[in-house]
C-alpha positions in Angstrom: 14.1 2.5 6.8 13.0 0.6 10.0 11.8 3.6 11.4 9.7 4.4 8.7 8.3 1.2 8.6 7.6 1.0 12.3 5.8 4.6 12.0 4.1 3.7 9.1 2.8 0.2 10.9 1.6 2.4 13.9 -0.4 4.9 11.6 -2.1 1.5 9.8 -2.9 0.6 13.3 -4.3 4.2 14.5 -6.3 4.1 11.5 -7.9 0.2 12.3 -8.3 1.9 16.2 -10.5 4.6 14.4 -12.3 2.1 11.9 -12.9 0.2 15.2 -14.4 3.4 16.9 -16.3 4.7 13.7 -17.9 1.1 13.3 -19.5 0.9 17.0 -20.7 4.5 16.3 -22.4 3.1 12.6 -23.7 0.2 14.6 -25.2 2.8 17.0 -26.9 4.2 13.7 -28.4 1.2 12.1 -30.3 0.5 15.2 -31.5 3.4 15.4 -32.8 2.6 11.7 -34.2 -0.5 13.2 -36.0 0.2 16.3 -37.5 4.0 15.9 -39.1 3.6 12.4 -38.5 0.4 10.9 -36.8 2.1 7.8 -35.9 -1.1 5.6 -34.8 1.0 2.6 -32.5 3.5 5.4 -30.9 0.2 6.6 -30.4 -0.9 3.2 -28.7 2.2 1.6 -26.7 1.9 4.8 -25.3 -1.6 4.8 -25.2 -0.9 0.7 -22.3 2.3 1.5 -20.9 0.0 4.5 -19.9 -3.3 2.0 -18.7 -0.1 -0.2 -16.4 1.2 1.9 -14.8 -2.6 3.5 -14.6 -3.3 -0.2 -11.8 -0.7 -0.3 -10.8 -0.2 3.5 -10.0 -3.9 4.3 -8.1 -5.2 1.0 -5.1 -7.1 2.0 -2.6 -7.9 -0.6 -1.3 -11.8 1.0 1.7 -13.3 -0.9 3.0 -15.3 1.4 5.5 -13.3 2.7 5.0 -11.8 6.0 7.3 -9.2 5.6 6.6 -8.6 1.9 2.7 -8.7 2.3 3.3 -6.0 5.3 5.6 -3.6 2.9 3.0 -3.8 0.3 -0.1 -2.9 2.2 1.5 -0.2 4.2 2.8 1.3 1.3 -0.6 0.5 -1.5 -2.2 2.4 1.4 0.4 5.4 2.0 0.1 5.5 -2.0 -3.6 5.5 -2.3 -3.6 8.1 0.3 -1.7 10.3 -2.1 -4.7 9.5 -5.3 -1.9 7.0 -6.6 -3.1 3.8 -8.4 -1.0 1.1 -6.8 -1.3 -2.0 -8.6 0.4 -5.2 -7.1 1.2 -9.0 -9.1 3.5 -10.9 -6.7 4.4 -14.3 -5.9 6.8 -15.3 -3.5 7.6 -18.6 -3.2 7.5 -20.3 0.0 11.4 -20.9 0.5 12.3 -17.0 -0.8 15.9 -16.7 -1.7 15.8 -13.1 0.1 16.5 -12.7 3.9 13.2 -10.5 5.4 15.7 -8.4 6.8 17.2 -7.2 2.9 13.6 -7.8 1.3 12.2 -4.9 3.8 15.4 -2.7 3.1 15.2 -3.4 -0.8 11.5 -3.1 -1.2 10.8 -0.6 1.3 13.3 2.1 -0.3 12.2 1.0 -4.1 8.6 1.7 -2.7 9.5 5.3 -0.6 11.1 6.2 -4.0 8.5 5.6 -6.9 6.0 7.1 -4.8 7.9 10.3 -4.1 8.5 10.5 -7.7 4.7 9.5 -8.6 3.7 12.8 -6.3 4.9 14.7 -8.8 2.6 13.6 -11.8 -0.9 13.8 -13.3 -2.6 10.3 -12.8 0.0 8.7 -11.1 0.6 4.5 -10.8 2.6 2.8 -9.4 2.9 -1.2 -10.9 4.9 -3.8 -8.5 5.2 -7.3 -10.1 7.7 -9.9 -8.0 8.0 -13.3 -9.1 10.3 -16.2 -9.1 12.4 -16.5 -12.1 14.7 -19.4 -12.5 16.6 -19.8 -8.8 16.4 -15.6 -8.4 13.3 -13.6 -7.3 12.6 -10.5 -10.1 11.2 -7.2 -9.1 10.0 -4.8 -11.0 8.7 -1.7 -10.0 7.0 0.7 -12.7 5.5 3.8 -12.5 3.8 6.8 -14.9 6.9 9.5 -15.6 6.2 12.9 -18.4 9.1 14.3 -17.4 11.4 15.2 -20.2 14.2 16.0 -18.1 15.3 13.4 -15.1 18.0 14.4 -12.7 19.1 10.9 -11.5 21.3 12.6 -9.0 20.5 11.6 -5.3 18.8 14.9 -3.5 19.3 12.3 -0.3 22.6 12.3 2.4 23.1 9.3 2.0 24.9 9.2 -1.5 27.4 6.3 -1.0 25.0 4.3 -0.7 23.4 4.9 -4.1 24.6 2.2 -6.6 21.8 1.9 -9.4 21.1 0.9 -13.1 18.3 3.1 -14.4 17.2 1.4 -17.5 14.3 4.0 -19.6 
């Protein structure tokens, strides 16, 4: 799971590298706008599909939670990679009852496996609400399923480890 994480971090920060590159280059353009023929309604339409594309690019889900606000965005972005609405309500408050260690094991995994499941459907989602409840921290973790047939049996090695409730 740490693995995946830290390759998954790395590939968030190739991709900032390459927004970083791509922006010089579109600064590069808009002068170029500027200075050879003064073309005000060029510079517009471009700064118009620039805020576009921040809008969605640079959205950063902030709980509170380091650790939590990291698994999040990493994984909103692996999911909306994939065409998977990801949709995100949490609140953690500021003394979490959940070591970052067991959050980023417990979240991470949930996360890994809804969206391998969403791959599989028409107009996936993917719904994470976490919020403090009393003196525990709920999670809940929905997501879009037509299947008429689930095969809750683990396809992964790791099989002892798999202790679950399924509720439907």
């Amino acid at each position: 799971m740490l693995e995946k994480s830290i390759s998954e971090t790395e590939h968030t920060f190739m991709l900032w590298k390459k927004s970083l590159h791509d922006y010089k280059h579109n600064i590069a353009d808009l002068m170029t706008l500027a200075n050879n023929n003064n073309n005000v309604e060029g510079i517009k339409n471009f700064l118009k599909n620039e805020n576009e594309l921040l809008n969605r690019k640079f959205f950063y889900y902030k709980t509170g939670n380091d650790t939590v606000d990291t698994i999040l965005n990493i994984k909103q972005y692996s999911s909306e990679e994939k065409e998977i609405t990801f949709i995100i309500n949490a609140e953690i408050p500021e003394e979490c009852p959940v070591a970052s260690a067991h959050f980023a094991s417990i979240l991470g995994n949930l996360l890994d496996n809804v969206i391998e499941a969403s791959e599989k459907e028409d107009a996936p989602f993917i719904e994470v609400k976490i919020k403090p409840v009393k003196s525990y921290l709920m999670k809940v973790i929905s997501n879009k399923c037509t299947r008429k047939h689930i095969d809750f049996e683990t396809r992964k090695s790791e099989r002892f480890f798999l202790k679950m409730t399924i509720r439907t």
